[in-house]
C-alpha positions as CSV (number, residue, x, y, z in Angstrom):
1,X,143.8,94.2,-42.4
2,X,142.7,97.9,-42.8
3,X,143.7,99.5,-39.4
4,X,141.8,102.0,-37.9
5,X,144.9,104.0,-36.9
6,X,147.6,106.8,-38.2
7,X,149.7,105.8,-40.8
8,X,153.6,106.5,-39.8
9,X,156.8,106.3,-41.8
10,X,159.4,105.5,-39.3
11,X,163.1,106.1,-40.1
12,X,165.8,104.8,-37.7
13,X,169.1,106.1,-38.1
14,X,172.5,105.3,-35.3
15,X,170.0,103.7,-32.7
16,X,167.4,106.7,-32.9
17,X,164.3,106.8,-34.7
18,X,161.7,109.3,-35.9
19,X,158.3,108.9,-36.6
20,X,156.4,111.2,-39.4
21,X,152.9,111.4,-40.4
22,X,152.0,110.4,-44.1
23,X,152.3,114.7,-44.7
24,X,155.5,115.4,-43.2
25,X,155.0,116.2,-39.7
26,X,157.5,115.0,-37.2
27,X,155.2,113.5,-34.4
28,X,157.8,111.5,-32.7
29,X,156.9,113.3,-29.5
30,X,153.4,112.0,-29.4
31,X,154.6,108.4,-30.4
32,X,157.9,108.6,-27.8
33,X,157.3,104.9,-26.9
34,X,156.8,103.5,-30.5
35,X,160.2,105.4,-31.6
36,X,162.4,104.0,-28.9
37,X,160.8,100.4,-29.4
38,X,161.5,100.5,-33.2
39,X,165.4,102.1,-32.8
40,X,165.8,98.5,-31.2
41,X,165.6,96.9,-34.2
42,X,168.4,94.9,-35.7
43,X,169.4,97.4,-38.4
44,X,171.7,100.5,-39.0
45,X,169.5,102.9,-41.1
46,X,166.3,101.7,-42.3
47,X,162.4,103.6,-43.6
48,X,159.6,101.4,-42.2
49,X,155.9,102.5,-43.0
50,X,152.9,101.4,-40.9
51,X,149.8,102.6,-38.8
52,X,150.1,103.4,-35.3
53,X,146.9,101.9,-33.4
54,X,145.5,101.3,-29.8
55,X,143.1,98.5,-29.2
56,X,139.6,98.5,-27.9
57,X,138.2,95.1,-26.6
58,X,140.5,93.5,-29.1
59,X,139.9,95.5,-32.4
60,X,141.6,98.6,-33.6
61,X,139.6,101.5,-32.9
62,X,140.8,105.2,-33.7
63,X,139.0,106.9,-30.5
64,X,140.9,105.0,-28.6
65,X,144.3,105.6,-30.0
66,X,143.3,109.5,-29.7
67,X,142.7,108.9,-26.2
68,X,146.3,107.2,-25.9
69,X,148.0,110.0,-27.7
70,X,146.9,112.5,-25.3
71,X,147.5,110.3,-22.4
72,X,150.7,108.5,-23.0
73,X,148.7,104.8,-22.9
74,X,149.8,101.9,-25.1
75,X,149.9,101.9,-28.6
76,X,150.6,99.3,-31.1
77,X,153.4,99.9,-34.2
78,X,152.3,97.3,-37.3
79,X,154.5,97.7,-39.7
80,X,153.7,96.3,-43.4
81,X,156.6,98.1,-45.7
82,X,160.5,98.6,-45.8
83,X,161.6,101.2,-47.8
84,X,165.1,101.4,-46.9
85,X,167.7,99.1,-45.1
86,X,170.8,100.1,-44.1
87,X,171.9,102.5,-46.9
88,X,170.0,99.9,-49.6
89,X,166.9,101.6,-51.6
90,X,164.2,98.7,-51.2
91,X,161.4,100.7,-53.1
92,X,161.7,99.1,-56.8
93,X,161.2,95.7,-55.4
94,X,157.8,93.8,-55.1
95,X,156.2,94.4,-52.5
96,X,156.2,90.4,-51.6
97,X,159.9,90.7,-51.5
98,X,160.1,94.1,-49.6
99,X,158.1,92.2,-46.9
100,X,160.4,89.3,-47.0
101,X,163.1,91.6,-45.9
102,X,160.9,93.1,-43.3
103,X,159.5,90.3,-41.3
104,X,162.8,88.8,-39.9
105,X,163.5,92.6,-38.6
106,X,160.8,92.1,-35.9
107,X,161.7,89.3,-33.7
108,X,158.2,90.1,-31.5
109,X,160.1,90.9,-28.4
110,X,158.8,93.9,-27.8
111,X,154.7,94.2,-28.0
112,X,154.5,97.8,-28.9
113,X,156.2,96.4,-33.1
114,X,154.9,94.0,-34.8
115,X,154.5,92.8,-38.4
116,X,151.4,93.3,-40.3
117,X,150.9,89.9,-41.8
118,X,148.8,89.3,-45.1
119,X,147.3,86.7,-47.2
120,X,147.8,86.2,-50.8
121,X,144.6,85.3,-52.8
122,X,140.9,84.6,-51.2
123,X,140.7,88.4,-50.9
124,X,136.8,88.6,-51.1
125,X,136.8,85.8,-48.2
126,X,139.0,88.1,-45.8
127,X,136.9,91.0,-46.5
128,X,133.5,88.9,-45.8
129,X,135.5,87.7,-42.2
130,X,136.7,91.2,-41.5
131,X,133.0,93.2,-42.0
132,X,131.7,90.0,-40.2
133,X,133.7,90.4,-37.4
134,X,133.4,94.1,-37.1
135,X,136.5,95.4,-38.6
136,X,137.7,98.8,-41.0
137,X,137.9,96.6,-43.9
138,X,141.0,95.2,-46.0
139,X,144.0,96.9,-48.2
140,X,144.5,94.7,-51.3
141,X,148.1,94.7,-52.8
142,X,149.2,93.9,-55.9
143,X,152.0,91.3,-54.7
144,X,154.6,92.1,-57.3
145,X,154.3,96.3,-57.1
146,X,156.9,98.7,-56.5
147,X,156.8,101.3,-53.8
148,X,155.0,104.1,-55.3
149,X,154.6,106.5,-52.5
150,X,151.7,108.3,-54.0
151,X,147.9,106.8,-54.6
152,X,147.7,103.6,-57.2
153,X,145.7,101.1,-58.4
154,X,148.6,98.8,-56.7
155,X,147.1,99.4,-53.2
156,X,143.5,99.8,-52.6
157,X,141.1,100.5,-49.8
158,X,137.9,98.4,-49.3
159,X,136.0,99.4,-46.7
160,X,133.1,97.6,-44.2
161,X,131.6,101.1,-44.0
162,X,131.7,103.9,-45.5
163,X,133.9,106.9,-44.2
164,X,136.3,109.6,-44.6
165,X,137.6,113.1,-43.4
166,X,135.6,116.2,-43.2
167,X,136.6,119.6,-43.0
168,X,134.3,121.4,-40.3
169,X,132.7,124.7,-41.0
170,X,130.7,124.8,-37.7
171,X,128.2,123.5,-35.2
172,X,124.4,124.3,-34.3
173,X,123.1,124.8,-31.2
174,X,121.8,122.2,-28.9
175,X,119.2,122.6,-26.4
176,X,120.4,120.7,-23.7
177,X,123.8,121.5,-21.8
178,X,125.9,119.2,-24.0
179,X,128.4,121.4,-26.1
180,X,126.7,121.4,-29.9
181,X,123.9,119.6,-31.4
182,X,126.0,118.3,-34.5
183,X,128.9,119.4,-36.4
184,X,128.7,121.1,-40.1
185,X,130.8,119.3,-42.4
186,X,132.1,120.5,-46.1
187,X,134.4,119.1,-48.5
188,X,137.1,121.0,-51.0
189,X,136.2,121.5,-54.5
190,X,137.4,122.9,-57.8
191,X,135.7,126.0,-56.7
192,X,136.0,126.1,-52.6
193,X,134.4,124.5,-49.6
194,X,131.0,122.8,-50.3
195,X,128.6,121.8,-47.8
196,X,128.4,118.1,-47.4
197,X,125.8,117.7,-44.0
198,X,126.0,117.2,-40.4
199,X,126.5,114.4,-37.8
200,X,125.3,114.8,-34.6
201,X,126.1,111.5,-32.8
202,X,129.3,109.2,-31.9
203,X,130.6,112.0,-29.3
204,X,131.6,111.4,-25.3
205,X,130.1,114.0,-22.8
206,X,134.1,114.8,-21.9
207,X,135.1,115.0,-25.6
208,X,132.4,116.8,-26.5
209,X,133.0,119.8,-24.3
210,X,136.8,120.1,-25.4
211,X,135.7,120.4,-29.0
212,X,133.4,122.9,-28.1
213,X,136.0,124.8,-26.6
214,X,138.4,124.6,-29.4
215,X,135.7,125.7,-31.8
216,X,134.6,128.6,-30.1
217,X,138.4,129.8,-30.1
218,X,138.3,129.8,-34.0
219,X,134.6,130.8,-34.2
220,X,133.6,133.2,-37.5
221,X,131.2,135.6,-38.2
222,X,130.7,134.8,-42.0
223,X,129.7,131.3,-43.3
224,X,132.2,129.1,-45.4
225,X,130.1,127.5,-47.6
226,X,126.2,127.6,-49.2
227,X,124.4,125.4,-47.2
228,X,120.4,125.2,-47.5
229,X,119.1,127.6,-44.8
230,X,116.5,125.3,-43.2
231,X,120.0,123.1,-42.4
232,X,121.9,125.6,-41.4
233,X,119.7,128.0,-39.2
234,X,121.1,128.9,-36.1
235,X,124.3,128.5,-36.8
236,X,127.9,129.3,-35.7
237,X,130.3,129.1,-38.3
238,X,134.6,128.4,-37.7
239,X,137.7,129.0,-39.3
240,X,138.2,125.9,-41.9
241,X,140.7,124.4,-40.1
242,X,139.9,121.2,-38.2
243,X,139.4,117.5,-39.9
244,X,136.6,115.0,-38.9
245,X,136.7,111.6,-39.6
246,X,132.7,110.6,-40.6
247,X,131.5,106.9,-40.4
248,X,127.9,107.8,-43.0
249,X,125.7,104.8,-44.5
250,X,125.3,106.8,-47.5
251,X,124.5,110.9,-49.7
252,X,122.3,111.8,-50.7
253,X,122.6,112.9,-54.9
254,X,123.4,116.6,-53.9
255,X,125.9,115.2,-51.6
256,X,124.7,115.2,-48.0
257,X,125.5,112.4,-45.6
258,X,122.8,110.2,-44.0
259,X,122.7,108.7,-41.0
260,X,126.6,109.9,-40.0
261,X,128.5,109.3,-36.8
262,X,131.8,110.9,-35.6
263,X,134.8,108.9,-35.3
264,X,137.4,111.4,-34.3
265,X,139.6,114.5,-35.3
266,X,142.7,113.9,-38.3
267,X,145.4,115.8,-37.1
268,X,147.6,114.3,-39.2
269,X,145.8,115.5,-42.1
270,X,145.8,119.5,-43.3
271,X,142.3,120.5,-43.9
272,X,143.0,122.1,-47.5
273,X,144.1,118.3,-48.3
274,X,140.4,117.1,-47.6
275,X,138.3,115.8,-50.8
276,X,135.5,113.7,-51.4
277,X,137.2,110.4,-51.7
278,X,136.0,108.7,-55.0
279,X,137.3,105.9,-56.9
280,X,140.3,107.3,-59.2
281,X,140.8,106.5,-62.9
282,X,144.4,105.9,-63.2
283,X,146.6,107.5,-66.6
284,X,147.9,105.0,-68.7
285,X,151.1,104.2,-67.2
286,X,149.8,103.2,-63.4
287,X,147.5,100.3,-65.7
288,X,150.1,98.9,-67.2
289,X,149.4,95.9,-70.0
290,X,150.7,93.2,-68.9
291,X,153.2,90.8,-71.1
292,X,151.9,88.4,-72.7
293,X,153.6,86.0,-74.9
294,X,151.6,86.3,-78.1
295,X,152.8,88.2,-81.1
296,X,149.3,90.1,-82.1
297,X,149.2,91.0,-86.0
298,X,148.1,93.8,-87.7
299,X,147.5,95.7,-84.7
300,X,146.1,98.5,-86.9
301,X,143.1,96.8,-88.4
302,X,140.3,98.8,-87.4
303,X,137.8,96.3,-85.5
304,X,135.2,98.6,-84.5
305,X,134.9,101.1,-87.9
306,X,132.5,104.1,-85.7
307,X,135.1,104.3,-83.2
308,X,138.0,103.4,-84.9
309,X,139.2,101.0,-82.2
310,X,142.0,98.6,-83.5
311,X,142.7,94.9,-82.9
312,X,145.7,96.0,-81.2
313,X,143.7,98.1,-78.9
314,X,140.8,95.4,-77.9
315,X,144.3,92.9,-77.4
316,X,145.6,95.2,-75.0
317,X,142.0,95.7,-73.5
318,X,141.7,92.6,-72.8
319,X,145.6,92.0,-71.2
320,X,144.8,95.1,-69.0
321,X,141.2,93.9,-67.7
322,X,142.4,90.4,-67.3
323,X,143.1,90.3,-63.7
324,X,139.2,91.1,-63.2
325,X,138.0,89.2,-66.0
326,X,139.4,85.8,-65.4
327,X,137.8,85.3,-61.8
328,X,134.7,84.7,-63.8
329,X,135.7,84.0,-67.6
330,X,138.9,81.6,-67.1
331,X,138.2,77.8,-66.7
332,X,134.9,77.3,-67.9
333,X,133.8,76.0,-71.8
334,X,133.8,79.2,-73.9
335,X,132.2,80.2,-77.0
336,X,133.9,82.6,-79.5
337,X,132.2,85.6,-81.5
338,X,135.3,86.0,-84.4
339,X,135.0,88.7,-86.8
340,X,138.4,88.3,-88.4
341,X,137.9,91.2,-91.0
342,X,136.1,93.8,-88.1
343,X,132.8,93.7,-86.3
344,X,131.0,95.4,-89.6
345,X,132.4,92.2,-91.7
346,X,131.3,88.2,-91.7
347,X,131.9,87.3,-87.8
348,X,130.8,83.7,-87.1
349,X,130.2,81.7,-83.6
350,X,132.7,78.8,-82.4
351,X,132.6,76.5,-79.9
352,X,134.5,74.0,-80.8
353,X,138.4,73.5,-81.4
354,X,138.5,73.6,-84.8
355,X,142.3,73.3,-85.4
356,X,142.6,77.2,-84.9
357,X,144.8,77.9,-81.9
358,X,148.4,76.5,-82.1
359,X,150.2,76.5,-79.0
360,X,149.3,75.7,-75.3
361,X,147.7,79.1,-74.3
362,X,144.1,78.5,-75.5
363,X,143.1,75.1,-73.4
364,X,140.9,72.2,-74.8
365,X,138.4,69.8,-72.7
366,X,136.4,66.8,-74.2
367,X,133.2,67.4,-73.3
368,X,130.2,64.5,-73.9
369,X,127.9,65.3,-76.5
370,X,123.8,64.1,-76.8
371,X,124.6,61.9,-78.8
372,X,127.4,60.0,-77.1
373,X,130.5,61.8,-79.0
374,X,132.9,64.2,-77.6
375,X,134.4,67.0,-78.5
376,X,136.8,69.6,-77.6
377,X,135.5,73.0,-76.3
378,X,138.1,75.6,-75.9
379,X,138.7,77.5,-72.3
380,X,141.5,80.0,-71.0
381,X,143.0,80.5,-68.0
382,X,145.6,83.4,-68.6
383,X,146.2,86.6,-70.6
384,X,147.9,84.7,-73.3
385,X,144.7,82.9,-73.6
386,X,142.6,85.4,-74.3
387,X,145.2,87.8,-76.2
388,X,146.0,84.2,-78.5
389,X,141.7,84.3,-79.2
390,X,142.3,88.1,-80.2
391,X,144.8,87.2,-82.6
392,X,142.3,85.0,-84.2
393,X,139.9,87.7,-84.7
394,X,137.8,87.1,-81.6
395,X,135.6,90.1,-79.9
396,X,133.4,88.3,-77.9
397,X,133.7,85.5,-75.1
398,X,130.6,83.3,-74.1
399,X,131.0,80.4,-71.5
400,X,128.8,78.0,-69.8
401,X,127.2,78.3,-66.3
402,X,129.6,75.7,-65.1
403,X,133.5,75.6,-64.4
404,X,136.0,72.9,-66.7
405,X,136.2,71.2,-63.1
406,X,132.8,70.8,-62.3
407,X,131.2,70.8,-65.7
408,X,127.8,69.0,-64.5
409,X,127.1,71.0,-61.5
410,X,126.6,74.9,-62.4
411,X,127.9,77.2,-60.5
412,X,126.2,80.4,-62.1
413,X,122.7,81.2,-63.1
414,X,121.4,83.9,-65.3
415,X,118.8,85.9,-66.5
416,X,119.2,87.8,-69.3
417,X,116.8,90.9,-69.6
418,X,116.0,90.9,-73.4
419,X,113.1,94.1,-73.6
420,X,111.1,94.8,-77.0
421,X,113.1,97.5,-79.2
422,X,110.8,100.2,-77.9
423,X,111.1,99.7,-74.4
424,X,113.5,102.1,-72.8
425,X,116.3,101.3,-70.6
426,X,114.6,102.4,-67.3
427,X,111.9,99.9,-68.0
428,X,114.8,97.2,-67.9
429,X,116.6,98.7,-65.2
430,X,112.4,98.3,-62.7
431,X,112.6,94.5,-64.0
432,X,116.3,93.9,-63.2
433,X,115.5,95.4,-59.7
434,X,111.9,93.2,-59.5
435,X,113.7,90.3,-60.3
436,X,116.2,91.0,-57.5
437,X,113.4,90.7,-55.2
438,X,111.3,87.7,-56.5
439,X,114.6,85.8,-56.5
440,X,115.3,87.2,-52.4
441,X,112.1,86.1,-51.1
442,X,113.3,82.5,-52.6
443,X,116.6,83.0,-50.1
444,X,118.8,83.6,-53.3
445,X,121.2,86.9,-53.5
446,X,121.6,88.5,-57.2
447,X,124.0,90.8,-59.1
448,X,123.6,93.1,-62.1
449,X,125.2,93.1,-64.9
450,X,124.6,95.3,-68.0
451,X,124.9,93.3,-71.0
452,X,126.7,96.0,-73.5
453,X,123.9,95.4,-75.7
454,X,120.3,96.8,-74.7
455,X,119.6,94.4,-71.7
456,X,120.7,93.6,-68.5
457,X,122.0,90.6,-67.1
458,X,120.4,89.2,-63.3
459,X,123.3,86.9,-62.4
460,X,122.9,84.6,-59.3
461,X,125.9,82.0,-58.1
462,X,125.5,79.1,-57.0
463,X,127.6,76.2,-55.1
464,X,128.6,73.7,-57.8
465,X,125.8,71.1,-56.4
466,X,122.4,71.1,-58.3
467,X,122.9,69.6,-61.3
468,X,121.9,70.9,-64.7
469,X,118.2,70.0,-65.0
470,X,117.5,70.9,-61.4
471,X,119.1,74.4,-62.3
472,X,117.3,74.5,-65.6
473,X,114.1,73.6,-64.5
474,X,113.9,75.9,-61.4
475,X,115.1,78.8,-64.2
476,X,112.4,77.9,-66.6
477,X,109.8,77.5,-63.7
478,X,110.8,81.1,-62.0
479,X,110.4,82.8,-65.4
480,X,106.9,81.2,-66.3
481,X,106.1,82.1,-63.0
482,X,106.8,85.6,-63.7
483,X,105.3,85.9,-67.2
484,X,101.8,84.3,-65.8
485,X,102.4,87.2,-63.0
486,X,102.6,90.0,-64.9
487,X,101.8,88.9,-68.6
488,X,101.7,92.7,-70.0
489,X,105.7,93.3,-68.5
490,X,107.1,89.7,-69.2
491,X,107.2,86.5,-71.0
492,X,109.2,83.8,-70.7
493,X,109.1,82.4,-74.6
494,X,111.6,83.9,-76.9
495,X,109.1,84.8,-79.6
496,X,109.7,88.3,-81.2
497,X,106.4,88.6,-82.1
498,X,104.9,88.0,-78.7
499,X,107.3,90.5,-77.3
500,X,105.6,93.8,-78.2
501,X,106.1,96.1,-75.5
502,X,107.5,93.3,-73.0
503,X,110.6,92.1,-71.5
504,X,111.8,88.7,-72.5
505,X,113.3,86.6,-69.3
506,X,116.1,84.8,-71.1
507,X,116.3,81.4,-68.8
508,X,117.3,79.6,-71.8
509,X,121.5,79.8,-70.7
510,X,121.1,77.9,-67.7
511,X,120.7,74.2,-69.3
512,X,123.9,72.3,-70.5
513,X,126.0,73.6,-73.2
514,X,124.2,77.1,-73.6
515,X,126.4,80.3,-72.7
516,X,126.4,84.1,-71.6
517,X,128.4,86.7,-72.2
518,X,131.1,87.0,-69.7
519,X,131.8,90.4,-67.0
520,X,134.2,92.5,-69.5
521,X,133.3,90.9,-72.3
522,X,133.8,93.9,-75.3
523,X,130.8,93.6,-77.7
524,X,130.8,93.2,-81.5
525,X,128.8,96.4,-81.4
526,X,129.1,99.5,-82.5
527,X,131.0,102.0,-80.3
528,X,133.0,99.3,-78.8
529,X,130.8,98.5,-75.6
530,X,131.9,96.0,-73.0
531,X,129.5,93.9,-70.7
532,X,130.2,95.6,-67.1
533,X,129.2,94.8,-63.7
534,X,127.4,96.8,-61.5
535,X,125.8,97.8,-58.3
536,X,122.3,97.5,-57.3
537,X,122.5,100.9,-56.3
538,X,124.7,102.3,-59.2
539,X,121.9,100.6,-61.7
540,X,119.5,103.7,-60.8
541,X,121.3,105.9,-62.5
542,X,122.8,104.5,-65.4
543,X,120.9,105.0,-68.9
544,X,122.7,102.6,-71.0
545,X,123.4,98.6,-71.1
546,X,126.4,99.9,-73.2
547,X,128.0,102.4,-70.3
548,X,131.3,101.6,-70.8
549,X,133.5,100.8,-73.6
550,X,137.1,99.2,-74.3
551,X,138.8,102.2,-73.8
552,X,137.9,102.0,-69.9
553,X,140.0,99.6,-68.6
554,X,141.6,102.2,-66.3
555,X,138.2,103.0,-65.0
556,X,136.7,99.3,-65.0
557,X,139.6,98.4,-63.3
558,X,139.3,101.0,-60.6
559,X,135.7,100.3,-60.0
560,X,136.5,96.7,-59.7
561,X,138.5,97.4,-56.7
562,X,135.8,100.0,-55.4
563,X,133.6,99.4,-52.2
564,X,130.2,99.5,-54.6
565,X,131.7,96.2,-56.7
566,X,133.5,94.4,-53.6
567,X,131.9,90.4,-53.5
568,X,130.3,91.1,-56.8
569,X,128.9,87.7,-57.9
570,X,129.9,85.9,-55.0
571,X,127.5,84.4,-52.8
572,X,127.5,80.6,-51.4
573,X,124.3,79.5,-52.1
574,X,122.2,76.6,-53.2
575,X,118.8,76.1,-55.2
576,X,115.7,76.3,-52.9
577,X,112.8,74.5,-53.9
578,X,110.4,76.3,-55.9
């Protein structure tokens, strides 16, 4: 769980502990009750780290714990790290084990500590449960991390809503008797404050007269940042000093929130420290690649001759993207693109085990041909796996609609966006999004994904049920449907020569045995491109099916733990009839 509290690092030392804030401060006056609970712990010396929360009608809720803090009520210590115990340095073991050693520390006797338990796996399920039942949000851990102390892609926030500090720069006026009619909010850049918008609402009568009073004491004559006037007019401007914390649905693109409410004041949080919190694109050593057991040749070869990419970089690509790859790619019938010489060379389709892979770490299934036959398809389910198809010159990975385990019943459908060669991308981008909503008004949630190539893919799951006609029959169906709609935008028949100035609706991957390219797939194109999920939302302003390239793991990675991508292609859902 993501509590809505303070974060605390709690040292206990000869039956005494101290609490600090995540900057240094000493608060272990405001806390007195959590330090003298915790120095009853069974240790000598130890460095726990946690949040500090207060409950409202069940839930954590960071108004209320500001009210206990000023008030002495009860507060709750959950504690989800050990750093140190008794004179031994935990902080280069997993995090898994850390907590190991943490848990039989906290025997539950006293209310006021308690252990932050976790799940491991079925993330997007707990974050689903936790929006649902009105929560922060989740913190996903990589299970076997070190203790970094710093930001990493080994712990990251998802949140229900979105929200963050704010450095206020002043209020406006209200007409009634109430204190202010909003607070002005601005955010630290490379070149000072900038004005980032207002909230107005989530403020108690009581709480907002004492704010009142504390800004007027550090009221300014001059403004702190350029705000437009018609936004600003009227109003009183402070010292940069105090810290909001701002629940927003969204900015605007010049940065301004909408529809904003107050949570409370950070005062564990210095205001110079405040930024606009944005997903982070790690250096090369916090994305490690991971160590596989395959032994990759000629790592020089240049694969992709414009960009000089080498087969030892796409092998590490794919080892780095893996964890985010495999959700969707492992387990299912694949199809290789191989181009053992370089993607400018002969490169040739397989599907079939042809003898190729030695070794156990690319997979084979006997799948039943038309014709009564079977034959082996390939499939991974590791790194190895797809670093061993790397090693045999493969670029690209195509699979089926359907996992190795249910290989009847798809559990993916997709449309693949093929446009006319002088259609431009924003034409794609107004199908993808008409597509989104034909396909909602049949009950049936949809994800983008650009393909890498010129298109974009319309990707709806489905619950392994319908089998592979029903699937490829409603497919076919909806994309007729579409073409007889709107005959000068779309056509549903993959002639080249019909396609002048339309969009081809590629339904043709969702019948038995036909394949799509898979979410961080890299492309045998120039430049390197890779097949990338994306946001409804972020699709507006992209320009380019080929966005991102091999040589953005760091940032794919990243955005695949960012609130934009969170339950991207997940949906439990069934064919309606059409």
């Amino acid at each position: 769980m993501k509590y809505d509290g303070y974060r605390a690092l709690i040292a206990v030392s000869k039956g005494k502990a101290k609490v600090f804030t995540r900057s240094g401060l000493d608060w272990t006056d405001k806390f007195q009750a959590i330090a003298d609970a915790v120095a009853k712990l069974p240790v000598k010396t130890a460095l726990l780290d946690g949040e500090i929360v207060a409950f409202k009608h069940g839930k954590p809720d960071f108004s209320t714990l500001k009210n206990a803090i000023s008030s002495s009520g009860e507060m709750t210590f959950f504690a989800f790290d050990l750093l140190q115990l008794d004179g031994a340095d935990l902080t280069g073991l997993a995090n898994k084990t850390r907590k190991e050693r943490l848990q039989p520390l906290i025997d539950g006797k006293d209310a006021r500590v308690q252990y932050s338990e976790h799940i491991i796996g079925q993330g997007e399920q707990l974050f689903e449960t936790m929006c649902r039942e009105g929560y922060e949000g989740v913190v996903s851990k990589r299970a076997d991390a070190p203790y970094r102390g710093k930001r990493t892609q080994a712990w990251l926030k998802i949140k229900c809503t979105q929200r963050q500090e704010f450095v206020i720069v002043g209020w406006t006026t209200s007409a009634k008797s109430r204190g202010f009619a909003s607070l002005l909010l601005g955010l630290n850049g490379p070149d000072g404050l900038v004005y980032a918008g207002k909230v107005g609402t989530g403020f108690s009568t009581g709480f907002m007269m004492e704010l009142s009073d504390r800004l007027k004491k550090i009221e300014r004559k001059t403004p702190t940042v350029k705000a437009p006037r018609a936004a600003v007019r009227g109003a009183h401007w402070v010292k940069p000093e105090l810290v909001a914390e701002v629940a927003y649905a969204e900015t605007t693109p010049d940065g301004v929130l909408r529809h904003s409410s107050f949570l409370g004041l950070r005062e564990d949080k210095a205001a110079s420290e405040v930024v606009a919190e944005t997903p982070v694109a790690v250096d090369g050593p916090e994305i490690p690649i991971p160590e596989t057991h395959i032994k990759v040749s000629n790592r020089d070869r240049v694969i992709f001759p414009e960009s000089n990419v080498t087969k030892g970089e796409l092998a590490d690509y794919y080892a780095q993207v893996s964890a985010i790859m495999l959700p969707f790619a492992g387990n299912r019938p694949i199809s290789l693109v191989r181009c053992p010489q370089g993607r400018a060379k002969a490169c040739f389709f397989q599907k079939h085990d042809a003898g190729s892979f030695k070794g156990d770490h690319v997979h084979k299934v006997p799948i039943k041909e038309k014709d009564g036959s079977s034959e082996d398809y390939l499939y991974v389910d590791d790194a190895d796996g797809l670093v061993a198809c790397v090693q045999m010159g493969t670029i690209e990975f195509h699979g089926w609609g359907a996992s190795v385990g249910s290989l009847e019943q798809p559990d993916r459908m997709v449309f693949d966006l093929d446009p006319d060669e002088e259609l431009g991308f924003d034409v794609v981008k107004k199908a993808a999004a008409d597509l989104k909503e034909h396909l909602a008004e049949l009950g049936l949630v949809s994800f983008a994904m650009l393909s890498g190539g010129k298109g974009v893919h319309v990707v709806v799951p489905l619950t392994p049920q319908a089998e592979w006609p029903a699937v490829k029959d409603f497919a076919d169906r909806f994309a007729r449907a579409l073409g007889e709609a709107e005959p000068d935008r779309f056509l549903a028949t993959m002639s080249k020569a019909k396609r002048k100035g339309r969009i081809f609706i590629d339904w043709l991957r969702n019948q038995r045995g036909a394949t799509a390219v898979l979410p961080y797939v890299a492309r045998a194109r120039a430049g390197a491109p890779v097949a990338a999920p994306v946001s409804w939302t972020e699709l507006r302003d992209i320009d380019t099916a080929g966005r991102w390239s091999v040589r953005d793991a760091a940032e794919l990675i990243a955005r695949a733990g960012s609130r934009e991508l969170a339950g991207w292609g997940l949906a439990d859902q069934v064919l309606p009839d059409l």
